[in-house]
TITORMAR-617791 format. One record per residue (C-alpha): residue in one letter; x, y, z. Coordinates in steps of 0.1 Angstrom, whole numbers. Example, Ala and Ser with C-alpha at 12.3 -4.5 7.8 and 13.67 -1.06 7.14 Angstrom:
r rest->A | c1->123 | c2->-45 | c3->78
r rest->S | c1->137 | c2->-11 | c3->71
***
This chain:
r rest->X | c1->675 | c2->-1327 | c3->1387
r rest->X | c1->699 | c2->-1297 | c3->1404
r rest->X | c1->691 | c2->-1288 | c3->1434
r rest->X | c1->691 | c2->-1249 | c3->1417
r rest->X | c1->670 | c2->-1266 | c3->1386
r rest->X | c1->630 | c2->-1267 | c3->1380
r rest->X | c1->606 | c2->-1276 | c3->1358
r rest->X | c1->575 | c2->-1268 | c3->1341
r rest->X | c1->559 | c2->-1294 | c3->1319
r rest->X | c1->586 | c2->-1299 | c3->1291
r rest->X | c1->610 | c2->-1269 | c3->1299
r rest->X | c1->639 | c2->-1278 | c3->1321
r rest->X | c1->654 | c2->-1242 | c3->1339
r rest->X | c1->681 | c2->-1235 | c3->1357
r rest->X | c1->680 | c2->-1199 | c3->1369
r rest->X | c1->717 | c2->-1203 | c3->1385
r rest->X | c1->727 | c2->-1198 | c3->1351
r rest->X | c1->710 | c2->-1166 | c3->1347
r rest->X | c1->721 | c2->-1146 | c3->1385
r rest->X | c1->738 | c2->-1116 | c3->1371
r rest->X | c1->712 | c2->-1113 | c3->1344
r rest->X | c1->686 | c2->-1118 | c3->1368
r rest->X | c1->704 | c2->-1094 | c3->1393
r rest->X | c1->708 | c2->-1065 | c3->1366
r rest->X | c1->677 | c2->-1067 | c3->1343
r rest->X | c1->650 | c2->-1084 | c3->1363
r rest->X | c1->642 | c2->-1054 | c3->1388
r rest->X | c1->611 | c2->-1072 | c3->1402
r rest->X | c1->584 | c2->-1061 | c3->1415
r rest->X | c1->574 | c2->-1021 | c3->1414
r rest->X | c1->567 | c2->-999 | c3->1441
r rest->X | c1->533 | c2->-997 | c3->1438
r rest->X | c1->528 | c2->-1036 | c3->1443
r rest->X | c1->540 | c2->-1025 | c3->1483
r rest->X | c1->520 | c2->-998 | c3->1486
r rest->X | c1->489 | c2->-1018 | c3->1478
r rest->X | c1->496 | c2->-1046 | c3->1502
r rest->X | c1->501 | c2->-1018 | c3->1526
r rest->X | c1->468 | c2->-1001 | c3->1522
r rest->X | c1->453 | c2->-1036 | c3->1528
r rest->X | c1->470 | c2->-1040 | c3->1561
r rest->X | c1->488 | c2->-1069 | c3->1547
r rest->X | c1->516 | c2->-1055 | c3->1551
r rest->X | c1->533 | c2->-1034 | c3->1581
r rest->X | c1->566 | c2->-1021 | c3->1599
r rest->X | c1->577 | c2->-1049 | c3->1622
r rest->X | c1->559 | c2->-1080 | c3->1607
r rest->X | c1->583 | c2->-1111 | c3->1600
r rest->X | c1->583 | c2->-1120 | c3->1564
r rest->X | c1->589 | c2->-1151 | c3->1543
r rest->X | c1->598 | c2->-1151 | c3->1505
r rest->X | c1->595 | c2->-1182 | c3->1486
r rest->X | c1->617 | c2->-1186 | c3->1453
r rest->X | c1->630 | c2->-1150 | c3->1463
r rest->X | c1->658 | c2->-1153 | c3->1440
r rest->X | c1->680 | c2->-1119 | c3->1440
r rest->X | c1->658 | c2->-1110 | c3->1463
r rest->X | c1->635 | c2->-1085 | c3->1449
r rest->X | c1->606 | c2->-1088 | c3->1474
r rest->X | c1->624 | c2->-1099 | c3->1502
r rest->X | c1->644 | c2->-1067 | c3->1501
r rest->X | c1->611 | c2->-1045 | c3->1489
r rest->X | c1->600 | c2->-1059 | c3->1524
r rest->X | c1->629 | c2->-1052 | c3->1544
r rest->X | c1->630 | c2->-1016 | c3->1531
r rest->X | c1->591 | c2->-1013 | c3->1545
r rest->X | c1->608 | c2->-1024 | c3->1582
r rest->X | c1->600 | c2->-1063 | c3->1580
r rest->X | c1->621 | c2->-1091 | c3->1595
r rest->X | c1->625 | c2->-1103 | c3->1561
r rest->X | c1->640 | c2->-1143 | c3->1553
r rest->X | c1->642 | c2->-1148 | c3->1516
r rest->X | c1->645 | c2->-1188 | c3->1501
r rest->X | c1->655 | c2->-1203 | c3->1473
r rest->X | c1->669 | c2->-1233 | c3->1458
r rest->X | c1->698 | c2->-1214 | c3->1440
r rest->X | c1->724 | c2->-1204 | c3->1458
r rest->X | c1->741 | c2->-1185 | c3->1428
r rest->X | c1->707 | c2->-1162 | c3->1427
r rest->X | c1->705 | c2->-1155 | c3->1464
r rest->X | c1->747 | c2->-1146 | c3->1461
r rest->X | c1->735 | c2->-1116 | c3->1436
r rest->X | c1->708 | c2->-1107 | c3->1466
r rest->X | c1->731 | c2->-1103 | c3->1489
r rest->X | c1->753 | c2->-1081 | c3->1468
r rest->X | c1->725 | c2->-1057 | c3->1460
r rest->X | c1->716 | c2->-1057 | c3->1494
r rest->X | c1->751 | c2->-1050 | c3->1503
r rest->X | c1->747 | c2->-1021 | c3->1476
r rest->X | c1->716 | c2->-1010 | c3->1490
r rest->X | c1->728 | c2->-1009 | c3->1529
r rest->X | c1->697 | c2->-1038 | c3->1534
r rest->X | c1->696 | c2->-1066 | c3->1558
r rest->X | c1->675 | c2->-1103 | c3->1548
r rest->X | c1->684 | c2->-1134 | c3->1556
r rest->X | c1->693 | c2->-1159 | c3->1528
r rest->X | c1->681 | c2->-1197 | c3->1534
r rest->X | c1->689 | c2->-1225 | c3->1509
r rest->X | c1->656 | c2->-1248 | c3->1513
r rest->X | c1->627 | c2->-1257 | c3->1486
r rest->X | c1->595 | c2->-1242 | c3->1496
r rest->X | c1->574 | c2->-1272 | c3->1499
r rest->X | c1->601 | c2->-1280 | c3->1525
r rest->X | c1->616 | c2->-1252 | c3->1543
r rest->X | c1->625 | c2->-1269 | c3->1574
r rest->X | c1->613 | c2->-1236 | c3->1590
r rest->X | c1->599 | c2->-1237 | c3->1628
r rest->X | c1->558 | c2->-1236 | c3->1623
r rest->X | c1->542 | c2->-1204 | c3->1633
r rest->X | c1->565 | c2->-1181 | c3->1626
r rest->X | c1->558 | c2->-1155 | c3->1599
r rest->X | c1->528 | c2->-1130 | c3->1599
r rest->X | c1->532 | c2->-1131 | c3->1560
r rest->X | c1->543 | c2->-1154 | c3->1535
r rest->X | c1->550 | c2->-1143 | c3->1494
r rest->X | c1->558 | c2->-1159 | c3->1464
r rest->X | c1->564 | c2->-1138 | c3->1437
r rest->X | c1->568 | c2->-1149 | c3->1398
r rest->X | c1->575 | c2->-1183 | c3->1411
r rest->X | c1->547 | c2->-1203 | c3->1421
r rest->X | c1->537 | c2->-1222 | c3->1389
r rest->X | c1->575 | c2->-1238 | c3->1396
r rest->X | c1->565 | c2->-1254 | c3->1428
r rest->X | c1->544 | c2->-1287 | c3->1438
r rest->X | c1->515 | c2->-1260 | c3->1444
r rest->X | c1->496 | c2->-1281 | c3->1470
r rest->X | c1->529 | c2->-1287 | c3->1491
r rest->X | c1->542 | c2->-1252 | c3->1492
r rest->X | c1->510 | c2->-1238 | c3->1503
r rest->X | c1->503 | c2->-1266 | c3->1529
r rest->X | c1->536 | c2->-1256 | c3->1537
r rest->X | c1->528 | c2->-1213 | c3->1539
r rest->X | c1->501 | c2->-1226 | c3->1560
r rest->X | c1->522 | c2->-1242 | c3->1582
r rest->X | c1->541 | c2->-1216 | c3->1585
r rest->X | c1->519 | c2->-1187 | c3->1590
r rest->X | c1->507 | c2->-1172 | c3->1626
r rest->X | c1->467 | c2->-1175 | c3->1628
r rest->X | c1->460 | c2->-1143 | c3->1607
r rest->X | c1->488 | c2->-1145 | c3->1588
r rest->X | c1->486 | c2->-1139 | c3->1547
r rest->X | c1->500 | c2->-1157 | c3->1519
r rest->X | c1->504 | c2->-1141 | c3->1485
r rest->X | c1->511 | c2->-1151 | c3->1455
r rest->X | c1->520 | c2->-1129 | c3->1432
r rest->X | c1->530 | c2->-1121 | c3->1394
r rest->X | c1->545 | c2->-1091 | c3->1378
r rest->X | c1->541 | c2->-1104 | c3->1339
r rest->X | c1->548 | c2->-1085 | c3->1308
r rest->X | c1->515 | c2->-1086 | c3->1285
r rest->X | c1->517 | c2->-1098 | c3->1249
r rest->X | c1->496 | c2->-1078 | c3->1230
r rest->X | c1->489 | c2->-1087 | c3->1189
r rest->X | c1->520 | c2->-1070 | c3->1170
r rest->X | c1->537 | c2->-1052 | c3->1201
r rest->X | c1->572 | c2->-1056 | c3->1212
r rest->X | c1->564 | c2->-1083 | c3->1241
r rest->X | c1->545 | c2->-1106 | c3->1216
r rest->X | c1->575 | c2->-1104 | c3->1188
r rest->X | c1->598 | c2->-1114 | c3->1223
r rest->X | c1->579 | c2->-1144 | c3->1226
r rest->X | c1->577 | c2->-1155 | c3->1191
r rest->X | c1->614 | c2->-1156 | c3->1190
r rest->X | c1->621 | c2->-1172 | c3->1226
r rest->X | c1->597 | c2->-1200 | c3->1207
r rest->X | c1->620 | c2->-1206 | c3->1176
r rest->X | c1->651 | c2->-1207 | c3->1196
r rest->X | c1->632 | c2->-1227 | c3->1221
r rest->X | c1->604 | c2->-1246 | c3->1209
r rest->X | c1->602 | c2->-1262 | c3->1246
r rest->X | c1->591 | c2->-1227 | c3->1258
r rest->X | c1->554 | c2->-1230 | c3->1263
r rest->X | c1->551 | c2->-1197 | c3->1286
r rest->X | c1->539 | c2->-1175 | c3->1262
r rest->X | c1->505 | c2->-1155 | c3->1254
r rest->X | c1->495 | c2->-1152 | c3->1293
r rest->X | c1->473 | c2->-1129 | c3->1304
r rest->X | c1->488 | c2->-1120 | c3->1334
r rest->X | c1->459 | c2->-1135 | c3->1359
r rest->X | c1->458 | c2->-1169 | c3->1377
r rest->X | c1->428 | c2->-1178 | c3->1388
r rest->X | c1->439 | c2->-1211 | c3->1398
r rest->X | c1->460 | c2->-1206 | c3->1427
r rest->X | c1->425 | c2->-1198 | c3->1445
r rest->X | c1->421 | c2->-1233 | c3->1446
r rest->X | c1->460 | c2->-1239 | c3->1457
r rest->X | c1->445 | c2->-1217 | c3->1486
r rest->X | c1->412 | c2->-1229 | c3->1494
r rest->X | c1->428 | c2->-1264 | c3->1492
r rest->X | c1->452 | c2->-1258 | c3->1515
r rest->X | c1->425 | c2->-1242 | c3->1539
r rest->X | c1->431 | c2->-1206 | c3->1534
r rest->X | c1->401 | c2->-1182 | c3->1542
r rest->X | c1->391 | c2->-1146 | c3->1531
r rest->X | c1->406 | c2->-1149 | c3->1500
r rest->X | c1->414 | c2->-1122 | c3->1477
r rest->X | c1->426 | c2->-1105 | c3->1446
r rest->X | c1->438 | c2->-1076 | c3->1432
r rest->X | c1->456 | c2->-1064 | c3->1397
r rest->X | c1->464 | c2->-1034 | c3->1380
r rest->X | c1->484 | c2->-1029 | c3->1347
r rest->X | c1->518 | c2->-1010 | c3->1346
r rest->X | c1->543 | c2->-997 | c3->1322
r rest->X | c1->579 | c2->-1009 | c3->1329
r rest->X | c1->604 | c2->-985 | c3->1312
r rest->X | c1->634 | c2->-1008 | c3->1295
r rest->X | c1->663 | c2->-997 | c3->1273
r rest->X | c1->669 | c2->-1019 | c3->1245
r rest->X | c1->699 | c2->-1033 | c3->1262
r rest->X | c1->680 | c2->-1036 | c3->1291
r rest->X | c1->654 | c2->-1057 | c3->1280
r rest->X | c1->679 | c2->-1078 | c3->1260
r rest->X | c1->692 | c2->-1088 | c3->1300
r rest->X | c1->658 | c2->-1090 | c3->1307
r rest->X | c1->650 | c2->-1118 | c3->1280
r rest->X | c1->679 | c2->-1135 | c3->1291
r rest->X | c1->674 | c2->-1140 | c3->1325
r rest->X | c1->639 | c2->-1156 | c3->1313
r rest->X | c1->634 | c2->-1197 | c3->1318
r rest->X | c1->633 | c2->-1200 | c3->1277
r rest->X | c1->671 | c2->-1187 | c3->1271
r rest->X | c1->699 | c2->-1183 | c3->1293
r rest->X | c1->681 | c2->-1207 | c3->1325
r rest->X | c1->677 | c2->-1236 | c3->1292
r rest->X | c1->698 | c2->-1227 | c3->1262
r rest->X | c1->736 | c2->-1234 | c3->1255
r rest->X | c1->757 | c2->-1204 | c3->1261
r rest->X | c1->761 | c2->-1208 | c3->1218
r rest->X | c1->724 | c2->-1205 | c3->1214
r rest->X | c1->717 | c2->-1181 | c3->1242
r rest->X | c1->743 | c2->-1155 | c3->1220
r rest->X | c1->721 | c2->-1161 | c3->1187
r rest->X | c1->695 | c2->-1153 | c3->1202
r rest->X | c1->704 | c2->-1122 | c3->1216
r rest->X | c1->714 | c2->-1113 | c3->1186
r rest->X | c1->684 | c2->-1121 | c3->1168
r rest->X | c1->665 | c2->-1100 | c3->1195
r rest->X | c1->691 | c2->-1073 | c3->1191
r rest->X | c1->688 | c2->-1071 | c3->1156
r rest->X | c1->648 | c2->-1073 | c3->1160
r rest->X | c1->645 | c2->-1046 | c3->1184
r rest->X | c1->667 | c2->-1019 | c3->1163
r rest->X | c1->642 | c2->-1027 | c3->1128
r rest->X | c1->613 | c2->-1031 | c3->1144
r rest->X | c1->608 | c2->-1012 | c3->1177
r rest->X | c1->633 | c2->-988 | c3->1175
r rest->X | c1->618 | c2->-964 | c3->1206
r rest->X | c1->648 | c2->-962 | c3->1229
r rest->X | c1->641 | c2->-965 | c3->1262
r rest->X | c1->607 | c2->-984 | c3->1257
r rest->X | c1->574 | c2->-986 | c3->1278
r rest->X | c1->570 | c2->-1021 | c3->1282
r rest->X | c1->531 | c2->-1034 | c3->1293
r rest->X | c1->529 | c2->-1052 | c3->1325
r rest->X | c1->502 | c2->-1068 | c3->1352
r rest->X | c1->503 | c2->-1070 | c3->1384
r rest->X | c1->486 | c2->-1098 | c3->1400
r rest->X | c1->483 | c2->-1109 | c3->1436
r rest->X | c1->460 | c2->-1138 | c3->1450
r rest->X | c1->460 | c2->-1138 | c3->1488
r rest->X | c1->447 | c2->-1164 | c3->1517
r rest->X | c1->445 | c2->-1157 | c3->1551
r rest->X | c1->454 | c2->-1188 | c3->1578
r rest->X | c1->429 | c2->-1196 | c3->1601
***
């Protein structure tokens, strides 16, 4: 396995191959997802901030812009390249480390918060979050987080999925509900206290081209699929999205989902 490559259960991904579809269509995680870890004094001006799998950096630079010392990690160095050049774009300043998260060869103690956003199912759960832990201040939070689109029977998202499964029948990702209940006990295990939730539902607003990059970027096509196969599918989805859905931009269903442990 790539040091840039993951897995979950059958499906090999290598997100490397996606970066400037990832940098240009996935935007990451809205505003609001911030301003609610602000209100719950999660977050502040001044903390220092860890983001696991940041890839192009989406919450590692939604922290920095709040006025965090902000360190985003990843595995792929093509990802974090695209971070940097947004960043650059944006006038933003994070630090980039090349490290897995179970194994960050951070020093202990040295973050007041710790995410991991739209990444954690890829990790050995009970290692990266022994690992948060480690990391974390007494007081310090980890969150996990998720920002998924919502199938729904006969809208746009479900007819995605269905064709990410015939072009991919490894793809087992599908029908989620955007809520995981099980990284309380990735928390718990790991000896987090106070744990927490929250969620709220979201509409993402997505030209067609846009969400075509958007689909791309995903683990079933361009991070798993040949280049050949990636471009019938795109034009399947194309083709797809003009009979079927032909709303130009489109509001796109999403969740927002964050389970959060406090260190000891």
């Amino acid at each position: 396995m790539s040091s840039a490559e993951v897995r979950f259960k059958e499906l090999r991904a290598d997100f490397g191959k996606t970066a400037e579809d990832y940098g240009r269509h996935r935007a990451g995680f809205p505003n609001e997802f911030f301003e609610r870890m602000a209100a719950m004094n999660i977050l502040r001006a001044g903390m220092r901030a860890l983001d696991l799998g940041t890839g192009t950096g989406t919450i590692a630079r939604g922290l920095a812009l709040r006025g965090c010392d902000a360190v985003g990690l990843d595995r792929s160095e093509p990802l974090m390249e695209q971070a940097r050049q947004i960043d650059r774009e944006l006038g933003v300043s994070v630090n980039y480390v090349v490290a897995p998260a179970e194994e960050t060869g951070l020093p202990a103690a040295s973050f007041d918060l710790v995410t991991a956003g739209q990444c954690w199912h890829w990790f050995d759960r009970p290692r990266a979050a022994a690992e948060s832990r480690r990391l974390l201040k007494p007081g310090g939070r980890l969150v996990i987080g998720h920002f998924d689109w919502i199938p729904l029977p006969g809208n746009m998202i479900e007819a995605t999925e269905k064709l990410i499964e015939k072009h991919n029948p490894k793809w087992k990702m599908g029908g989620g509900v955007g809520m995981y209940p099980r990284w309380m006990a990735d928390l718990s295990g790991a000896g987090f206290e106070k744990l927490e939730t929250f969620s709220f539902d979201i509409d993402a607003i997505y030209t067609h081209e846009a969400w075509r990059g958007r689909t791309r970027a995903s683990a079933g096509v361009s991070a798993s699929l040949t280049p050949t196969e990636v471009v019938a599918f795109d034009e399947e989805l194309r083709a797809m999205l003009a009979e079927r859905f032909a709303e130009d931009p489109m509001r796109v269903l999403h969740r927002v989902f964050a389970a959060i442990g406090t260190a000891p």
